[in-house]
N, C-alpha and C positions, 0 to 999 in steps of 0.2 A: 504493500500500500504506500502512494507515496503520502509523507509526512507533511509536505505544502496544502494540500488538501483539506477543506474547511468540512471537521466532522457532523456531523446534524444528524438528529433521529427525529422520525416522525411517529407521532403516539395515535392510537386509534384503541375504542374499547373493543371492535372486532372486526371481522369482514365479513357481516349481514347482509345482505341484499340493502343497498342506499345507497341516495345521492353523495351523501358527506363522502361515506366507503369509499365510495369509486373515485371520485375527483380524487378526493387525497391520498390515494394510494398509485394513483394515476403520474401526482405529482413528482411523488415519491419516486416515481420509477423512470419521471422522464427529464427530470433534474442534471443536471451538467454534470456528467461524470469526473470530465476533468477537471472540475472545481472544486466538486463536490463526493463525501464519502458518505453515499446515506445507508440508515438503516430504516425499514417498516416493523415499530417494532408495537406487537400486540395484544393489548391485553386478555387477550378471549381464549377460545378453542382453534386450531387448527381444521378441526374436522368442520369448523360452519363458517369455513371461506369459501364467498361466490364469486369471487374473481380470484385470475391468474395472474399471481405475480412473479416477471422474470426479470433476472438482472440487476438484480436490488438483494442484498443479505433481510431476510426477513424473520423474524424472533417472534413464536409465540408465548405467551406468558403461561395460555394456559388454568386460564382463574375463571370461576364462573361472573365473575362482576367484578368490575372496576376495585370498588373499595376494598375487595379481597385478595388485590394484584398490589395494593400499595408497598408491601415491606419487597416482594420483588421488584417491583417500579422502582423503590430508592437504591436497592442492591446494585441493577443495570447502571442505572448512572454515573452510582459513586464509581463502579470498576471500569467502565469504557469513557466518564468524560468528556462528552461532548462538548463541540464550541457551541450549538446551536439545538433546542429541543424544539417543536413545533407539535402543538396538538389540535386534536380536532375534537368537539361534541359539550357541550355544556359542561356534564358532571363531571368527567376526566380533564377538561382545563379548571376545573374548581380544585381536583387535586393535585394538578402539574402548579396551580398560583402558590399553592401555599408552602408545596415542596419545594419550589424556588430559591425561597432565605436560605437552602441547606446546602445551594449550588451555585456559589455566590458568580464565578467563575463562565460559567452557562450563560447565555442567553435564550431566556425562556418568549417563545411567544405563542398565544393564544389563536388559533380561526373559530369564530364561531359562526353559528348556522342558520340562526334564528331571530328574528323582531324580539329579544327578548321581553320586555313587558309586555309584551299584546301574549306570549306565551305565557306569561304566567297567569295576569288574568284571564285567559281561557281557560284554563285547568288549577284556575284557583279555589282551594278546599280552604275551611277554618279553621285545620290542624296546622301548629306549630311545626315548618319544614325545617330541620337542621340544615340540610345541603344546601336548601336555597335561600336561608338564612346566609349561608359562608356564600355562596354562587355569588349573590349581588355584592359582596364588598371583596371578587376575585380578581377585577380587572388591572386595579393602579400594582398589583405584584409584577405584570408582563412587563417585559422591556418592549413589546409591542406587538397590537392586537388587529387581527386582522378581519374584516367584514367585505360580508360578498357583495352588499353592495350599501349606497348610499343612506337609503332610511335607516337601515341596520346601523350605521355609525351616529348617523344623529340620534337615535333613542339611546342608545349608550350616552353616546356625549349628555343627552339631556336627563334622562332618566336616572344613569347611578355616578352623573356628576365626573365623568373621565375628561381629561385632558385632550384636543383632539391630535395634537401633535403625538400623542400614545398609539392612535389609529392610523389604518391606512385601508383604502378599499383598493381592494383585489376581486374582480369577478371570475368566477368559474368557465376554467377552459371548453371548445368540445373539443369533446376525445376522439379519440380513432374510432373508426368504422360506420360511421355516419354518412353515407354518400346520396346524393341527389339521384332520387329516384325518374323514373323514365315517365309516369305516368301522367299526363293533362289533364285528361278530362276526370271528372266527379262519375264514382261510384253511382252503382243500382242492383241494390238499394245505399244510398249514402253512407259512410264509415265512418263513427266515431271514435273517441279513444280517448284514455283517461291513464298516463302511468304517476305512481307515485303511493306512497302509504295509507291505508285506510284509516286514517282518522278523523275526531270530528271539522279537526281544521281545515281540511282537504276541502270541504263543501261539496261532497261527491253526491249527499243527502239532494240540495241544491240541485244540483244538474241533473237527478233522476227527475225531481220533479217536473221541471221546465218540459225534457221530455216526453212526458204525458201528454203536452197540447202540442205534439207536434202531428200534422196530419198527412205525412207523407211516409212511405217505406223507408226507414233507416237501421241500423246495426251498428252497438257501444258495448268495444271491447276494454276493459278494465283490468289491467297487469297492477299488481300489488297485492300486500298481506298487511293485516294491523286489525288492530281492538276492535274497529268498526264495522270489519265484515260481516259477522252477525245481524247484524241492524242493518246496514244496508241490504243485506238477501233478504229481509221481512220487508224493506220499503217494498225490491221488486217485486216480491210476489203481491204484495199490494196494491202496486201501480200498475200488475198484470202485465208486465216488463221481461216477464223470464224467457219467453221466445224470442228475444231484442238484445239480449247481453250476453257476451260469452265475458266469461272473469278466469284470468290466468293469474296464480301467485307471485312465480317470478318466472325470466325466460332470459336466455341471455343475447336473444333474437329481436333485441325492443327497435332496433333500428327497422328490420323488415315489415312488422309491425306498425311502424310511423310513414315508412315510405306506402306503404297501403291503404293506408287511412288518407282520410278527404280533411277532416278537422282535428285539431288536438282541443280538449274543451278543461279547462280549468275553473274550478269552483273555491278554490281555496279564502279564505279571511285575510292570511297575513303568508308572506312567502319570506324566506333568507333569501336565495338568489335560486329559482326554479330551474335545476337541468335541464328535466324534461322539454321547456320551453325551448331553449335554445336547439338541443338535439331535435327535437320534432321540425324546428326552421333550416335547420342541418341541412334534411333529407328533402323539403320543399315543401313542407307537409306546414297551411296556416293556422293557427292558434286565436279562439275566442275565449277569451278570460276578463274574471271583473278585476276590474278596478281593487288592486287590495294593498296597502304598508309591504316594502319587500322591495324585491327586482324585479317584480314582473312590470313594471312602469320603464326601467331599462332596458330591455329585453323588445316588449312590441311598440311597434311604429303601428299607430292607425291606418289600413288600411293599404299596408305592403308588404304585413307578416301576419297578419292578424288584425282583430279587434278588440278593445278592451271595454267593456259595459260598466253600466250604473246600478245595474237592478237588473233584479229576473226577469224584467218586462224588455227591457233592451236585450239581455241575454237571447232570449227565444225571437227578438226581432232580427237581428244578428245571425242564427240559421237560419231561416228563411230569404236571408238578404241575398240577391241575383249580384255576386260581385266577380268580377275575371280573375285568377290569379294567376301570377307569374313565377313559379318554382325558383328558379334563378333565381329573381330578385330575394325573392323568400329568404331562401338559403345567405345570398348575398350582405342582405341586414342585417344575420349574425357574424359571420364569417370575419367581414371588418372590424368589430369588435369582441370578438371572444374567441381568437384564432388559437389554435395550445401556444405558438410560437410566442407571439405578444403576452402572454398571460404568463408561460413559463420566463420568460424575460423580466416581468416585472416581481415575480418570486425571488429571483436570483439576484435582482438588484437590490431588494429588500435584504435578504440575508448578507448578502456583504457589504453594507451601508451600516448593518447596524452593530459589525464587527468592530466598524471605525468609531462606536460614538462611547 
């Protein structure tokens, strides 16, 4: 190995099926070898990794959760000493903040994934949370924190009072294998598509409904797994929707999937910086989504990638809308700003900026 070489480990709690997963492990693997000596190193199970990673030394910890990998998570550290740790996921940079003071040497920094306050009051309960008690005062520990996009650093900034010179927004690459599909014209019966988690933030609830008043032959396929699935299969069979949706868990096929489909439809509240979006623009495939706190406001261009609504009542005006589109251009309007090259660029700028400070 050579010694010139600027070490960094990348922390993830495992390799689930997800956005965060993939990008950052993505990162991980396509980071500047000659600069850079990384490690993917993980807290979870080996056996419940969905992606492949090559080229990259990668370490599973082997814990069923986070807070049960920490006396190994301090162990890795103190013996291989990195110049530079970067993590991904709420709870585990709650535990990278505070194991910080013990690495003084390190440069710790944080990504996070989420509008955090719109996340906590969505799934705020009146029990005493210790984690998210320590979570909200994790940030001022990082030497620097990185957000996928814009609103996500201003509600830090505003909300738990961070410095923004602390921040820096970094949006999410696309990845490989996302290529512009062949197809023009609109589907018969018309192809929907929904990838992403089933939870309630998703608003997946939302877009079955809309569905209901639509009076034309269509077909919404749904790739994801989460708490929600339950309840969403009781909406459909209620909405009488079950001959209309095929629902996949996961596939590692999302691409052919997006090039197939006519619309990607997003129902979400609040977004970190939406893959799916950019990936489904990838492949040429346009996206209707509301208006929500996130990146999905950086992501669609009205009306050359997609749509973004106000309400359900524009939502369903929106499919029915007779509009041309142009795959290219689609494709085109992310391509210029989320290309891996640019985005890996600005990772690597970050990390050796902040060796100097």
């Amino acid at each position: 190995m050579n010694s010139n070489k600027i070490k960094i480990i990348f922390v993830l709690p495992n390799l689930l099926p997800g956005g965060a997963e993939r990008v950052f492990s993505y990162l991980a693997q396509n980071i500047d070898a000659k600069k850079f000596n990384a490690t993917l190193l993980i807290m979870g199970y080996s056996k419940d990794a969905s992606y492949k990673i090559e080229n990259i030394t990668t370490v599973f910890l082997e814990k069923p959760r986070v807070l049960n990998g920490i006396p190994a998570l301090y162990q890795y550290i103190r013996k291989n000493k990195p110049n530079i740790l970067v993590s991904a996921v709420g709870h585990l940079n709650t535990v990278t903040a505070y194991m910080s003071f013990m690495f003084p040497k390190t440069k710790f920094i944080s990504r996070e994934v989420t509008v955090l306050s719109l996340d906590e009051s969505f799934f705020k309960t009146k029990k005493f949370d210790l984690l998210g008690f320590l979570s909200n005062r994790r940030f001022n520990s990082f030497d620097k924190i990185i957000c996928q996009s814009q609103d996500m650093l201003d509600d830090i900034k505003n909300s738990y009072k961070v410095s923004e010179d602390k921040m820096i927004v970094i949006n999410n690459p696309i990845t490989d294998g996302f290529n512009l599909k062949n197809q023009i014209a609109i589907n018969t019966p018309i192809q929907y598509i929904t990838v992403g988690r089933l939870s309630r933030e998703k608003g997946i609830d939302r877009i079955l409904k809309i569905l209901t008043k639509l009076n034309f032959p269509f077909h919404y396929t749904i790739i994801g797994d989460g708490v929600e699935k339950d309840n969403l299969f009781s909406l459909i069979d209620q909405y009488g929707l079950k001959d209309k949706i095929t629902h996949i868990n996961f596939t590692k096929d999302v691409a052919i999937y997006l090039s197939k489909s006519d619309f990607f439809l997003q129902g979400s509240y609040f977004e970190g910086f939406p893959n799916c979006l950019i990936e489904s623009c990838a492949v040429g495939t346009p996206v209707i989504a509301f208006k929500a706190p996130g990146g999905t406001k950086e992501i669609i261009e009205d009306g050359i990638n997609g749509f973004l609504v106000e309400n359900e009542e524009h939502f369903l005006e929106k499919l029915t809308a007779q509009h041309k589109w142009d795959p290219i251009e689609v494709r085109e309007s992310v391509y210029t700003k989320f290309n891996k090259n640019l985005i890996l660029q600005q990772y690597e700028d970050l990390f050796l900026n902040i060796l100097k400070q």
